[in-house]
C-alpha positions as CSV (number, residue, x, y, z in Angstrom):
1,X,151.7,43.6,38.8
2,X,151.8,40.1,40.7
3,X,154.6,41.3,43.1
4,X,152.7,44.9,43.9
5,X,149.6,42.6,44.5
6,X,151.4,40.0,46.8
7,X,152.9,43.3,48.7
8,X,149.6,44.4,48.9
9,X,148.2,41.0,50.7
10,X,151.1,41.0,53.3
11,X,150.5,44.6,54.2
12,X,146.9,43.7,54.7
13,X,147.6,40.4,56.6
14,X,149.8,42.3,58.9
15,X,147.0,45.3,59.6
16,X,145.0,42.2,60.4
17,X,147.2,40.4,62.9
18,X,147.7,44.1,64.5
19,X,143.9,44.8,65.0
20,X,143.4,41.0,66.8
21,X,145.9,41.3,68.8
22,X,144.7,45.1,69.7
23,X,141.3,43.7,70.1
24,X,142.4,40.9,72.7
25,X,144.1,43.3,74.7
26,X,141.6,45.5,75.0
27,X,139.1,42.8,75.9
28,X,141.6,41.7,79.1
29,X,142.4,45.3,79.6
30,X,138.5,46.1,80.2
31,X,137.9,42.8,81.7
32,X,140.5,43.5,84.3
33,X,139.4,46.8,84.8
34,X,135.7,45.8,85.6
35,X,137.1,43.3,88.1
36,X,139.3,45.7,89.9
37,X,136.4,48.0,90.2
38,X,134.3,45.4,91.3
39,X,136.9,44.5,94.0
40,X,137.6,48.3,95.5
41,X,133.5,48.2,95.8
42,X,133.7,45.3,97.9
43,X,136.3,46.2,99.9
44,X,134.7,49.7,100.4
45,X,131.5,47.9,100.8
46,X,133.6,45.7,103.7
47,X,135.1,48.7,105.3
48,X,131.2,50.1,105.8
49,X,129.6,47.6,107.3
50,X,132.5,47.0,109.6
51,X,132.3,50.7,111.0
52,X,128.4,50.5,111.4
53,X,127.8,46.7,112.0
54,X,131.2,44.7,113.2
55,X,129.7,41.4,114.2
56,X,128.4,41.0,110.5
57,X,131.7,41.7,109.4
58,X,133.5,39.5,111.9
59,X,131.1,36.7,111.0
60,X,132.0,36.9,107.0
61,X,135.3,37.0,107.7
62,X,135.1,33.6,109.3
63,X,133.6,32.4,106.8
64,X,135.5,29.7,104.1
65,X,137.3,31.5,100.9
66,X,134.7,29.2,98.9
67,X,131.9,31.2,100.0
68,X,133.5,34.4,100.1
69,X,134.0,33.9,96.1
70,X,130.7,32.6,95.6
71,X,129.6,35.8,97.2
72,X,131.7,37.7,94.4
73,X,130.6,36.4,91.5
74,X,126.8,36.4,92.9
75,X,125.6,39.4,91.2
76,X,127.1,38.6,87.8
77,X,125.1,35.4,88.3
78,X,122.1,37.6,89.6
79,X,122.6,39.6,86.1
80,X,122.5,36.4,83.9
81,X,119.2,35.2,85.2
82,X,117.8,38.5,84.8
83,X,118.8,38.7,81.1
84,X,117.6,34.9,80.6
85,X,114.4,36.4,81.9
86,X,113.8,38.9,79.8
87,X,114.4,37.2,76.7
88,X,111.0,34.6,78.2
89,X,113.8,31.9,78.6
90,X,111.6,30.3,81.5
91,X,108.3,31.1,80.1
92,X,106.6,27.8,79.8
93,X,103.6,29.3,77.9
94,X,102.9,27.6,74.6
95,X,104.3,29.9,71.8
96,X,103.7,29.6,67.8
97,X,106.0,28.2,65.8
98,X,107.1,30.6,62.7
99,X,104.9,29.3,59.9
100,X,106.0,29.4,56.3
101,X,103.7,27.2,54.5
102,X,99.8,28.9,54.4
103,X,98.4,25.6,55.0
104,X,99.9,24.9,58.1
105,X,98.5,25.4,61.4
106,X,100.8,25.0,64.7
107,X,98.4,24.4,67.7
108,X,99.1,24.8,71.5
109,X,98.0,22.7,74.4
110,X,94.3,24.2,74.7
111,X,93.1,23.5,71.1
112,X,94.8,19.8,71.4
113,X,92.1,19.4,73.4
114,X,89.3,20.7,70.8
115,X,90.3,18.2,68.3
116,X,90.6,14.5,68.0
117,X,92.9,12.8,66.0
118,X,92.3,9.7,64.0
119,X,93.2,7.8,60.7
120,X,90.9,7.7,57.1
121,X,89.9,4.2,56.7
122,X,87.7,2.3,54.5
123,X,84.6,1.4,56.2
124,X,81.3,0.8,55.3
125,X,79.2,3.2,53.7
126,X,75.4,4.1,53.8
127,X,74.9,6.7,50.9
128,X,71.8,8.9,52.3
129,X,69.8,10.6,49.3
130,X,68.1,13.5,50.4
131,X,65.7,14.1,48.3
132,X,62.7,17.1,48.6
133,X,58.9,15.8,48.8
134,X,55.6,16.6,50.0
135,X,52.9,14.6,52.2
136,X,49.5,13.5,49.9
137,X,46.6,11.6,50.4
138,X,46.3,7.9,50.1
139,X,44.7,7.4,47.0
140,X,43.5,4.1,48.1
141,X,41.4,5.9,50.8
142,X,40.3,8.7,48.8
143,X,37.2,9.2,47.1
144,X,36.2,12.4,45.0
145,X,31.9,12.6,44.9
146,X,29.9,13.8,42.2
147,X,26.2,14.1,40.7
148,X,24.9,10.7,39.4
149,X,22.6,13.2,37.0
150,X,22.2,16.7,35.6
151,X,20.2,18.7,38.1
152,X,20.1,21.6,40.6
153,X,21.1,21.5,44.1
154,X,18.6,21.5,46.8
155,X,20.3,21.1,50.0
156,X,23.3,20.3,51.3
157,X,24.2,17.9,54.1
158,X,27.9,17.8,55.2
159,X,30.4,20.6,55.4
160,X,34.2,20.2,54.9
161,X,35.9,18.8,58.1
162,X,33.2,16.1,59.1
163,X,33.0,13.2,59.6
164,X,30.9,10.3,57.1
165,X,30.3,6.9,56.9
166,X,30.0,5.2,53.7
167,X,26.7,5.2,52.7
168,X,25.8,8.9,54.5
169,X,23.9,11.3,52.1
170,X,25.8,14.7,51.4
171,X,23.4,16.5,48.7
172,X,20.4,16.2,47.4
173,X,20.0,17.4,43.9
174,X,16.7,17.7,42.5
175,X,16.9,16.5,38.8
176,X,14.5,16.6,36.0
177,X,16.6,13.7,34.2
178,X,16.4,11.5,37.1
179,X,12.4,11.9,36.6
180,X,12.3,10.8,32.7
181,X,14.9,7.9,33.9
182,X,11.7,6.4,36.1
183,X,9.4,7.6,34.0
184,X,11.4,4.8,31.3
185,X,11.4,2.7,33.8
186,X,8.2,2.9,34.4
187,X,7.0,2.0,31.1
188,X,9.4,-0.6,30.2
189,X,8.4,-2.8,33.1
190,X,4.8,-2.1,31.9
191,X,5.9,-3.3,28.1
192,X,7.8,-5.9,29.8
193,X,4.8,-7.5,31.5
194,X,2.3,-7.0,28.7
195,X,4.6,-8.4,26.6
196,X,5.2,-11.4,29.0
197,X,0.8,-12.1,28.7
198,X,1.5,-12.0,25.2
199,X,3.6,-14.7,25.1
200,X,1.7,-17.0,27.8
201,X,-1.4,-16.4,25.5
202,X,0.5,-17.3,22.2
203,X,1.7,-20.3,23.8
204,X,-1.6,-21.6,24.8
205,X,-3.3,-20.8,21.5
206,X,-0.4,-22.5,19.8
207,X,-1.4,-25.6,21.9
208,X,-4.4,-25.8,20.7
209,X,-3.4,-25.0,16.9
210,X,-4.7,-21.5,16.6
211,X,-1.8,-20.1,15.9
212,X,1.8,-21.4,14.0
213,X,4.8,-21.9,15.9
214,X,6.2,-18.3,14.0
215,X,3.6,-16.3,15.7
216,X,5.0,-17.9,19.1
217,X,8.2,-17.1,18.4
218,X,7.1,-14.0,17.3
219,X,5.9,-12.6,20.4
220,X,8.3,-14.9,23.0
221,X,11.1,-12.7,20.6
222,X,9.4,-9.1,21.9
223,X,9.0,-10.6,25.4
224,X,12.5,-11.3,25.6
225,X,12.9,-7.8,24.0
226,X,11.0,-6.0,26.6
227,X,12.4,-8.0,29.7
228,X,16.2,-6.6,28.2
229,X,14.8,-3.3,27.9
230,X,13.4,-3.4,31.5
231,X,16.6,-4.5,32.7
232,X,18.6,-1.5,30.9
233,X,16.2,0.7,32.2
234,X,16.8,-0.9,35.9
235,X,20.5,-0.3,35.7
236,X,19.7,3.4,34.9
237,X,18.6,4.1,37.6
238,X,21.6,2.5,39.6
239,X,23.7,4.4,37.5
240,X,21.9,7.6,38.3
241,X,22.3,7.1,42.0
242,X,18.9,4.9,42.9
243,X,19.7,2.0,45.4
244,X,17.8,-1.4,44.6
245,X,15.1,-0.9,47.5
246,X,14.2,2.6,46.2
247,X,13.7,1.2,42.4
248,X,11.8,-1.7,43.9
249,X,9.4,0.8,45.4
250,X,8.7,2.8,42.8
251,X,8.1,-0.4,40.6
252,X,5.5,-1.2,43.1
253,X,3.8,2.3,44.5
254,X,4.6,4.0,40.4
255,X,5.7,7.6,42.5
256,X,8.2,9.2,40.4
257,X,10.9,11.2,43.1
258,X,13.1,14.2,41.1
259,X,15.2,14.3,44.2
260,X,19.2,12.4,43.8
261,X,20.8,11.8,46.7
262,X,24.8,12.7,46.5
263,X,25.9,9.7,48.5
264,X,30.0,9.6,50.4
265,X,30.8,5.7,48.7
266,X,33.5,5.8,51.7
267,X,34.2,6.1,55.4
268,X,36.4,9.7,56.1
269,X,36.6,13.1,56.4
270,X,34.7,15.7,54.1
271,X,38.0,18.0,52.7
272,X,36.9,19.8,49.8
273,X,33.3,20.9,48.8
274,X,32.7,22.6,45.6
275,X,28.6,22.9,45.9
276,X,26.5,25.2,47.0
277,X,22.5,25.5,47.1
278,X,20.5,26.2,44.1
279,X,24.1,25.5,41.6
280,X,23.1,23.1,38.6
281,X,25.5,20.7,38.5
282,X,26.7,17.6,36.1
283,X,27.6,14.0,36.5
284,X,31.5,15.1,35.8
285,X,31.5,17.8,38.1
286,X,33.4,16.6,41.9
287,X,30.8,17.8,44.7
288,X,32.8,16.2,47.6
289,X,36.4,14.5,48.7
290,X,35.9,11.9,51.1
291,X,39.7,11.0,52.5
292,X,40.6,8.3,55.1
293,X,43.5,10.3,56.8
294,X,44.7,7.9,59.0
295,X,47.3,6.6,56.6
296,X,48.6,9.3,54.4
297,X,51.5,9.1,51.1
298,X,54.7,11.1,50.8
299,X,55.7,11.5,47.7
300,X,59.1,12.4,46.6
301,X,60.9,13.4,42.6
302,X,64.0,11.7,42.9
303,X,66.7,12.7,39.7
304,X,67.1,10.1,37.5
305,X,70.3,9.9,38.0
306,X,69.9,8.8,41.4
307,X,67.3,6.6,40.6
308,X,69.9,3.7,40.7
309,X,69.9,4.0,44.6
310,X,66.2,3.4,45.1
311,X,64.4,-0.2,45.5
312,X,61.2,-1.0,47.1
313,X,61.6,-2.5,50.7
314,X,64.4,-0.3,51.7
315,X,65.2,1.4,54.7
316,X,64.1,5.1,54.7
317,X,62.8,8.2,56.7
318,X,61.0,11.7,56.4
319,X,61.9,15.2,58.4
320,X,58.9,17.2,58.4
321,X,59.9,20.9,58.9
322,X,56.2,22.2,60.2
323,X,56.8,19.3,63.0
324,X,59.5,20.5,64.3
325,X,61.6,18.4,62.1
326,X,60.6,15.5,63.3
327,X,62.3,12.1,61.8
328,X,59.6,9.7,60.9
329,X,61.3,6.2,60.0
330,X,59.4,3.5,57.5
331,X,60.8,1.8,53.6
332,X,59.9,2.7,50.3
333,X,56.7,1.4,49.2
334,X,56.7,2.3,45.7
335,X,59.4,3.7,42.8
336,X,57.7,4.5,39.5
337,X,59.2,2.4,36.2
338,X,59.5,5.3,34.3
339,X,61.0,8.5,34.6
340,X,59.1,11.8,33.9
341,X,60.3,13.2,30.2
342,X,59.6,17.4,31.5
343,X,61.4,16.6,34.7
344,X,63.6,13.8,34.2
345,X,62.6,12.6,37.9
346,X,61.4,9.1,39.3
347,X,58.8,9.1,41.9
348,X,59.5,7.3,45.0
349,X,56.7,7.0,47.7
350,X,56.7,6.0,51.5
351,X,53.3,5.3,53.4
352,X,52.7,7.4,56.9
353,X,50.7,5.9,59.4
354,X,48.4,9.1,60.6
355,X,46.7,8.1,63.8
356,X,47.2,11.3,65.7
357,X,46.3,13.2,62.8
358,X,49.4,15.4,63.6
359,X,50.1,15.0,59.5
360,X,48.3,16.9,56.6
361,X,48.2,16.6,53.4
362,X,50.8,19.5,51.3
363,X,52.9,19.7,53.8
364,X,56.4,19.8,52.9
365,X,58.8,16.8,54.0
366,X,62.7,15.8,53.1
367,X,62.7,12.4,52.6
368,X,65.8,10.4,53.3
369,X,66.5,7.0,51.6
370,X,69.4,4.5,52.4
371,X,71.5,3.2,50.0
372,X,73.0,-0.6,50.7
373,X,76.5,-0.8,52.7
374,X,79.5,0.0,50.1
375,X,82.9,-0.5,52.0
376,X,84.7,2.6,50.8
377,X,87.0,5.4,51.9
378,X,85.2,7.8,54.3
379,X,85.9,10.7,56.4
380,X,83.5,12.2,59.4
381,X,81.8,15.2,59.0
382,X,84.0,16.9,62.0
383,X,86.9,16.1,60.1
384,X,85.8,18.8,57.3
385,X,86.0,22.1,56.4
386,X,84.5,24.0,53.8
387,X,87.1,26.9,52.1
388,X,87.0,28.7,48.5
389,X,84.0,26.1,47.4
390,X,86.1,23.1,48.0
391,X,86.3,20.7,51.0
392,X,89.5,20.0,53.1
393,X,90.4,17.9,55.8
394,X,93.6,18.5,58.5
395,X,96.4,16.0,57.8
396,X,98.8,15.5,61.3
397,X,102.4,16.4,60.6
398,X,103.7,16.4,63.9
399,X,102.5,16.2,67.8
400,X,101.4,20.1,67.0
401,X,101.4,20.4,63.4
402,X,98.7,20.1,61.2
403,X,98.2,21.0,57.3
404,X,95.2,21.9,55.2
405,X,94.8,19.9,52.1
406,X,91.9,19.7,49.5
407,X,90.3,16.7,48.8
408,X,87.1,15.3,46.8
409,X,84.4,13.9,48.4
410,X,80.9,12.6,47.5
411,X,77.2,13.2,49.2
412,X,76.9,12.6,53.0
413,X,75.8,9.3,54.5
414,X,75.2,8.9,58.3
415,X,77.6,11.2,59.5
416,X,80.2,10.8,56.7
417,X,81.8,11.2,53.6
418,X,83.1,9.1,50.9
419,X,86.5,10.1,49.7
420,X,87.2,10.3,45.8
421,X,90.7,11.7,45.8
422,X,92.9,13.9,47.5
423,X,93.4,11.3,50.8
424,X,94.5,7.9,51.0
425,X,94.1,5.3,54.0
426,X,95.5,5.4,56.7
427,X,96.8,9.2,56.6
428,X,96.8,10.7,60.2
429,X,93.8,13.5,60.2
430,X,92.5,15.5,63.0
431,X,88.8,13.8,62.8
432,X,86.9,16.5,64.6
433,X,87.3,19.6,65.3
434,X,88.5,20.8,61.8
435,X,86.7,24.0,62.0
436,X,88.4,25.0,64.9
437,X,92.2,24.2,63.2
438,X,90.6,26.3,60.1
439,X,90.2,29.5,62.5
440,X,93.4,28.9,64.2
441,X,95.3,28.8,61.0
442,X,93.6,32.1,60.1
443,X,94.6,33.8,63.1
444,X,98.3,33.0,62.6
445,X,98.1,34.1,59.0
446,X,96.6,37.3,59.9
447,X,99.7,37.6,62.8
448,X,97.3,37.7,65.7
């Protein structure tokens, strides 16, 4: 079996020595043949020209075998360059690398310059809480009126949108109540005096022993009694909306007035009015809000959770959508001590100066508080792209070659991002421009 097999091999390394050597022949054979053609087109070529243009001949004739050669072999070289150009040999057009990996994105000279390289570094961080609000009154210019008694209305003075001062009547509510009120008054100052004589007479009669000393004290006791009683019904009336001068009149003319005047306690603007003529109303029913608008509140329900980021004093601003989003800086004036139980939110405030008046109250406003400077890992916001809900930044491989890794970051701050995991410092990133590599790595996935 081994020698048949050992036969075998010789027979078939001999077949294989005879095909080479065939092979090599017939490679010089044609090689020779395609030279020899070459030459009896020349020399036909030769004998052309000299029969229809001699001096051309004569002058190549002349010339040295060195060129003569050249001449020869100048189509074959004529061939090669042809070939090299049709394979794009001497194209110097960018072309894209073959990309295996998904993530990887080759880019050519005209999206270099669309993107800026860089390194992640630690730096230091603002963290920038966005948090939604709305714009309110100041509640320390704000005043809601009411009715000092029960009574019906029977006129009205100011309309919402004007202008008072403090002390400027708005209503005028005639009031049965405010009548018995005087009519009290009335007859406790007249108890108060009589009373009084009482006491001046008891104290003279005691003098001269016509009376004891308990009878004085007797009646000084119900003068004192009916001076308090005066009083009481004095401040009555100044609860019930009567200034001093208007009490102090009727103590002296005895005119009883049913007609309560709604007085504005502060300077501002009339916004709300819930009266009308001939409505009965009640001291806990609000007639009129009086608000000072040049300063105004907004007010903002920060998460609890958050809540850790927030001090009074800091640096913060508002963006006011209905302006045009326009960024109005200031610091936080106030941040509740507890946190709402229903919404698990602390309330941070700013105060708006409001000269212009451009600012109303309910209009809607992000506010946007600053946290202190945290040196940390961070990333700019170019340097980003969003893809399959998770955010990842272009790490450089190469001069050309970038990939796409995911990485963890947290909330923005001032035009960056602070990196939890997925990059370390000092990795080479392309730091703007990320959406651009994104699309380009999309294309050459796709094969376009």
């Amino acid at each position: 079996m081994n020698q048949e097999l050992t036969k075998l091999l010789k027979k078939v390394k001999v077949w294989k020595t005879f095909l080479v050597r065939k092979i090599r022949f017939h490679k010089k054979e044609l090689v020779g043949q395609v030279f020899q053609t070459q030459t009896q087109l020349y020399e036909q070529a030769h004998q052309w020209v000299a029969g229809h243009a001699p001096v051309v001949t004569t002058n190549y004739d002349k010339t040295p075998p060195w060129f003569k050669k050249g001449a020869f072999y100048l189509p074959w070289f004529c061939a090669f360059i042809i070939i090299l150009n049709y394979f794009n040999v001497f194209d110097r057009s960018p072309t894209i690398k073959s990309v295996q990996d998904p993530n990887v994105v080759v880019v050519n000279e005209d999206l270099h310059k669309m993107i800026a390289d860089g390194k992640a570094q630690v730096s230091p961080f603002v963290e920038e809480l966005r948090a939604s609000g709305r714009i309110d009154f100041n509640e320390l210019y704000l005043s809601r009126i009411g009715a000092n008694v029960t009574g019906r209305v029977s006129d009205i003075l100011a309309v919402p949108g004007q202008m008072v001062k403090q002390g400027d009547v708005l209503a005028k509510i005639t009031s049965t109540e405010l009548t018995q009120s005087q009519l009290a008054y009335l007859k406790a100052k007249s108890a108060s005096q009589l009373a009084d004589q009482a006491a001046n007479r008891a104290k003279i009669l005691y003098k001269e022993d016509v009376i004891a000393l308990a009878e004085l004290q007797r009646r000084e006791a119900e003068a004192s009694s009916a001076k308090a009683e005066f009083r009481a019904a004095n401040d009555q009336l100044r609860v019930q909306g009567m200034d001093q001068t208007s009490i102090d009149r009727l103590a002296k003319s005895g005119v009883i007035e049913s007609i309560n005047n709604v007085i504005a306690t502060i300077p501002g603007e009339i916004v709300e009015r819930k009266i009308n003529k001939g409505q009965v109303v009640q001291p806990a029913d609000a007639l009129f809000t009086v608000a000072d608008l040049s300063t105004l509140w907004a007010i903002s329900e920060v998460p609890e959770s958050n809540s850790y980021l927030m001090h009074k004093g800091q640096k913060a601003s508002l963006i006011i959508p209905a302006l045009r989003n326009q960024e109005i800086e200031g610091v936080v004036a106030h941040v509740d001590s507890i946190v709402n139980p229903q919404t698990r939110t602390v309330v941070v405030r700013m105060e708006l100066a409001n000269k212009e008046g451009e600012i109303k109250p309910g209009m809607l406003a992000t506010m946007l508080i600053e946290s202190q400077p945290v040196d940390k890992l961070v990333v700019p916001l170019g340097a980003i792209v969003r893809e399959d809900n998770h955010d990842h930044v272009f790490i450089r491989l190469d001069d050309d070659t970038y990939r796409m890794v995911p990485v963890k970051l947290g909330p923005e701050g001032k035009g960056f991002r602070p990196v939890i995991s997925g990059l370390k410092e000092g990795q080479e990133i392309a730091t703007e421009g990320a959406y651009h590599l994104n699309t380009e790595r999309k294309r050459q996935l796709s094969g376009g």
